[in-house]
C-alpha distance (Angstrom), angle and dihedral (degrees) to the residues before:
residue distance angle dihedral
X1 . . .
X2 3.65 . .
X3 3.49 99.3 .
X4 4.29 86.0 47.5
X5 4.07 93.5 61.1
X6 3.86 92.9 47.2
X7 4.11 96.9 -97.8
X8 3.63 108.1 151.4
X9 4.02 106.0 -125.9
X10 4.07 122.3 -158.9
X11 3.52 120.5 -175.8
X12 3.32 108.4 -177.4
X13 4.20 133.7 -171.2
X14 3.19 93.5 -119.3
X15 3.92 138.1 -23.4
X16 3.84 89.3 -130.7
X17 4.15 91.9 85.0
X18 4.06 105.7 93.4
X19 3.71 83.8 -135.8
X20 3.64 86.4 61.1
X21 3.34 95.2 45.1
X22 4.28 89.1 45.7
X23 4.07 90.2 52.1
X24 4.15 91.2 47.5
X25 3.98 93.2 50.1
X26 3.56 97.4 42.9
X27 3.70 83.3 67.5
X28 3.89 86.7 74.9
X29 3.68 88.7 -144.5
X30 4.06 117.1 -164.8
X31 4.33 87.8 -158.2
X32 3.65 132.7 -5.1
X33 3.77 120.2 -154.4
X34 3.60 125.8 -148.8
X35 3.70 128.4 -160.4
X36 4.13 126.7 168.6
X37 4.01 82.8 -29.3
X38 3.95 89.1 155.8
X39 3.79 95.4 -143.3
X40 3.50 140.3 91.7
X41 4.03 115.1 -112.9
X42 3.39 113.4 -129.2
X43 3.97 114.1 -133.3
X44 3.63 79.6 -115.3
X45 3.25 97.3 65.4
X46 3.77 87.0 28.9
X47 3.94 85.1 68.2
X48 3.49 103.9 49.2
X49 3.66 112.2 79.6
X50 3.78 108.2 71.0
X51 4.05 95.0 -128.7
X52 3.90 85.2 36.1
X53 4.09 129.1 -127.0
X54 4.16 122.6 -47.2
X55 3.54 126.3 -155.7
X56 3.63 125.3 -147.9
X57 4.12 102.6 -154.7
X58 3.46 125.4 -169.5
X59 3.57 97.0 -134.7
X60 3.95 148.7 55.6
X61 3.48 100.3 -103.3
X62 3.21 158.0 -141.2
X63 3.70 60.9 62.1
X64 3.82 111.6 83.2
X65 3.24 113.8 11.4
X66 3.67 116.4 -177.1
X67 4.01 157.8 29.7
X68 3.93 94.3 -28.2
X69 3.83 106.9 31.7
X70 3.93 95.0 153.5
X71 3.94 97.5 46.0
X72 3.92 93.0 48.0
X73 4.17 92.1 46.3
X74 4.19 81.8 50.3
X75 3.70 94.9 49.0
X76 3.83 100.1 43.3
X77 3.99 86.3 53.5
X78 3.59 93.5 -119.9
X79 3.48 113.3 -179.9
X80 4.00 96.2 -132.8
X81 3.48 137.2 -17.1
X82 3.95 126.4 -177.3
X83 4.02 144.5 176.6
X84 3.81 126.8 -57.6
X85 3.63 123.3 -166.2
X86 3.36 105.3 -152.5
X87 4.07 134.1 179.7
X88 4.10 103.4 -118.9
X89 3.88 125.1 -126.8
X90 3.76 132.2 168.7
X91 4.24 97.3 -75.9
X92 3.68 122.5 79.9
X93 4.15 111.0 -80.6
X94 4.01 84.9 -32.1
X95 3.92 102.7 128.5
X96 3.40 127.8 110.4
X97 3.69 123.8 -69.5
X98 3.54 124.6 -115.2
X99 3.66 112.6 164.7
X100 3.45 130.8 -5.1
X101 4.16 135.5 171.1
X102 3.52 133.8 -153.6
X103 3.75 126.1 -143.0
X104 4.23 130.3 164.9
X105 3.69 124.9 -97.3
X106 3.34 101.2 -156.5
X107 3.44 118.4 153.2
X108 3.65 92.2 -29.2
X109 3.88 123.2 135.9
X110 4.01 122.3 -130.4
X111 3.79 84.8 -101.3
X112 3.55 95.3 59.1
X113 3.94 92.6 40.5
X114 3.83 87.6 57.0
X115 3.79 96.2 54.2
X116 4.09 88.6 48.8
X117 3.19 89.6 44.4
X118 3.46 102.4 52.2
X119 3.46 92.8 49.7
X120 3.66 95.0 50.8
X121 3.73 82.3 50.2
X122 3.91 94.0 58.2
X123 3.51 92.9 43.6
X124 4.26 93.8 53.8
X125 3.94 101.1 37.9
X126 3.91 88.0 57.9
X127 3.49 97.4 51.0
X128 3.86 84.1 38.6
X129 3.44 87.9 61.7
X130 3.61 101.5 51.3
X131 4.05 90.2 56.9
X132 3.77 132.3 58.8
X133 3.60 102.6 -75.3
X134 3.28 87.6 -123.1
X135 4.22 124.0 153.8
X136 3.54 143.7 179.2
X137 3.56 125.0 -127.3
X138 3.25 124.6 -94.1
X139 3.80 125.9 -110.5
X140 3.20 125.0 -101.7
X141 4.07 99.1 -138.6
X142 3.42 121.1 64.0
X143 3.61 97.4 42.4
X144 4.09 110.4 152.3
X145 3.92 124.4 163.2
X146 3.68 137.5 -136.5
X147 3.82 113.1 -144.2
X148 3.93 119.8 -173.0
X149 3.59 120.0 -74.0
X150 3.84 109.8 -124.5
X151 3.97 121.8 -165.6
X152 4.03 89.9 -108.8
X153 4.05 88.0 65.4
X154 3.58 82.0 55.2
X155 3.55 97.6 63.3
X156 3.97 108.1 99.6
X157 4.06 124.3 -116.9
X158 3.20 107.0 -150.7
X159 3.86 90.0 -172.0
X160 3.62 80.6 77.9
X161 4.11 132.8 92.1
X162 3.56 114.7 -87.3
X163 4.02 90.7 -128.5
X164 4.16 89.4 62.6
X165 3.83 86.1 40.2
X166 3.54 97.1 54.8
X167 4.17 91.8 47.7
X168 3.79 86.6 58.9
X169 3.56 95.5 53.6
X170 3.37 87.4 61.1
X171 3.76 102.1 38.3
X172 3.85 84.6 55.1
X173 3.75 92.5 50.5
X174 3.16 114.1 129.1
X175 4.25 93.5 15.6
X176 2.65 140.7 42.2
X177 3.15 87.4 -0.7
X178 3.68 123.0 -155.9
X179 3.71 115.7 -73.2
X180 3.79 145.0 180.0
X181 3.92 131.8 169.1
X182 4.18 124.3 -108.2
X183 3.62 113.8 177.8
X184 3.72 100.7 -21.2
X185 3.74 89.5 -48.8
X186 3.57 128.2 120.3
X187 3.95 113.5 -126.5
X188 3.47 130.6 -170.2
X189 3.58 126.9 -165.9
X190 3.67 115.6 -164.5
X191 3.69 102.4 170.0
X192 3.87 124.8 28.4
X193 4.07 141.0 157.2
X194 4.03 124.7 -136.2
X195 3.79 107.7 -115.2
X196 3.97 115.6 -150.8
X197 3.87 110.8 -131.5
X198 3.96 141.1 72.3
X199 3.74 120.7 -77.7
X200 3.31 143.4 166.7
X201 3.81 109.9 -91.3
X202 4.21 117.7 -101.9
X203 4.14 87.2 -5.4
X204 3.56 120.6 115.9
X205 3.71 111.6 -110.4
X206 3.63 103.6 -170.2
X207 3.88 151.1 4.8
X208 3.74 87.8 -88.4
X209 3.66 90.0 62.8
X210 3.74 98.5 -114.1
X211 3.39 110.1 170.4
X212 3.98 128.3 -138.0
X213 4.27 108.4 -118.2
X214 4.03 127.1 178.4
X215 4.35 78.1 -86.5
X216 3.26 126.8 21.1
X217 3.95 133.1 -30.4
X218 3.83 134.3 -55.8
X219 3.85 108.2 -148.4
X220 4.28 110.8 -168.6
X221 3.50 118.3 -134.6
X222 3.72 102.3 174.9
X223 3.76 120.9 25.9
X224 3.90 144.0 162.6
X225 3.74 133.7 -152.7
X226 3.93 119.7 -149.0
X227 3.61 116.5 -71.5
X228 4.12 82.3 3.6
X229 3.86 129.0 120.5
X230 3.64 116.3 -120.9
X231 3.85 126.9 -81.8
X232 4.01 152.5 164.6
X233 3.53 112.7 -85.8
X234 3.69 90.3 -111.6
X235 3.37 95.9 65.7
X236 3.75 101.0 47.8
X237 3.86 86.4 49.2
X238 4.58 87.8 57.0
X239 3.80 85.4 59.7
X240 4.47 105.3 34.7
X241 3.67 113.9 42.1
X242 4.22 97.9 -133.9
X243 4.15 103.2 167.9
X244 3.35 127.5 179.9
X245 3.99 115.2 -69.0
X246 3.75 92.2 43.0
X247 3.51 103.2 144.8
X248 3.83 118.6 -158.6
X249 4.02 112.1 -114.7
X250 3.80 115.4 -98.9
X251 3.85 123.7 -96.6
């Protein structure tokens, strides 16, 4: 899209190369803004713009800093989390904070997080902007991080409550997407409902596919086999016979 309205795009390696480093400050930037860039600035680079580098981070930090703000904020079962703009320094998401938003998570998914998000995002680095780019520090309590989510994460305990369970199916939504294994098969489940009740952990309890956690039941409502497109659990139980006592294959 860039590229299409005559916006010169770089995408450099890394910004650690001095020639890198050359080609970005010969740009004579007034403000560079940052968002889910998935490298480290250095104070180089840092330096170079004459009102410095912004970042526009999908959470409320201190708490969150990190790779995978949104997921971790989902799977904690925080309440809400939001966008900070924030002027950048050399640490990890520790600059000053200069705007930030709050919205609800809810029983969103990471996907719809991202679109809100972004959004919000838009809406705060513009008026950001406008102002002094001015921030205040951030506290020292509170401070929680976000490390990359990795497709073994992914991989669903059953030992665990169906609560917790359910918030990773949705933190995982759209990918990795939550996973587990049933008869050799890879299954993702990228909706569910928590079931009340006592069951036997990772066995199917019914002929709704509700399966048996450390407390209570998790009951798919949107699912995918491997190399498969999405769909309800009804219709991936018409074509792959899955009765009650199923149990899921060991890790």
């Amino acid at each position: 899209r860039s590229e299409a309205l005559g916006i010169a795009v770089h995408t450099p390696r890394t910004l650690r190369d001095p020639e890198a480093q050359a080609e970005f400050a010969s740009l004579g930037a007034d403000v560079a803004v940052v968002a889910a860039y998935g490298l480290l600035l250095p104070q180089a680079v840092l330096d170079a713009p004459a009102r410095g580098c912004i970042n526009i981070h999908a959470s409320l930090l201190p708490r969150w800093r990190g790779a995978a703000p949104i997921q971790r904020a989902i799977l904690a079962g925080d309440a809400e989390t939001g966008v900070t703009i924030m002027a950048m320094e050399a640490g990890l998401d520790t600059g000053p904070m200069i705007l930030s938003r709050a919205t609800p998570v809810a029983s969103k998914t990471t996907g719809d997080l991202t679109g809100e998000l972004a959004v919000i995002g838009a809406e705060l680095v513009v008026e950001a902007l406008a102002g002094a780019l001015a921030g205040m520090a951030q506290p020292q309590a509170g401070v929680t991080l976000a490390p990359k989510i990795s497709k073994a994460e992914a991989r669903i305990d059953f030992a665990r409550d169906a609560a917790a369970l359910e918030r990773a199916v949705r933190a995982f939504n759209p990918a990795p997407g939550a996973w587990t294994m049933v008869g050799g098969e890879r299954l993702k489940i990228l909706a569910a409902d928590v079931v009340p009740g006592d069951f036997a952990a990772g066995v199917i309890a019914d002929d709704r596919m509700t399966f048996g956690t450390g407390a209570g039941g998790l009951r798919p409502s949107l699912v995918q086999r491997a190399g498969k497109p999405a769909m309800t659990t009804a219709d991936l139980l018409n074509g792959w016979a899955l009765p009650p006592g199923t149990a899921v294959d060991p890790p």
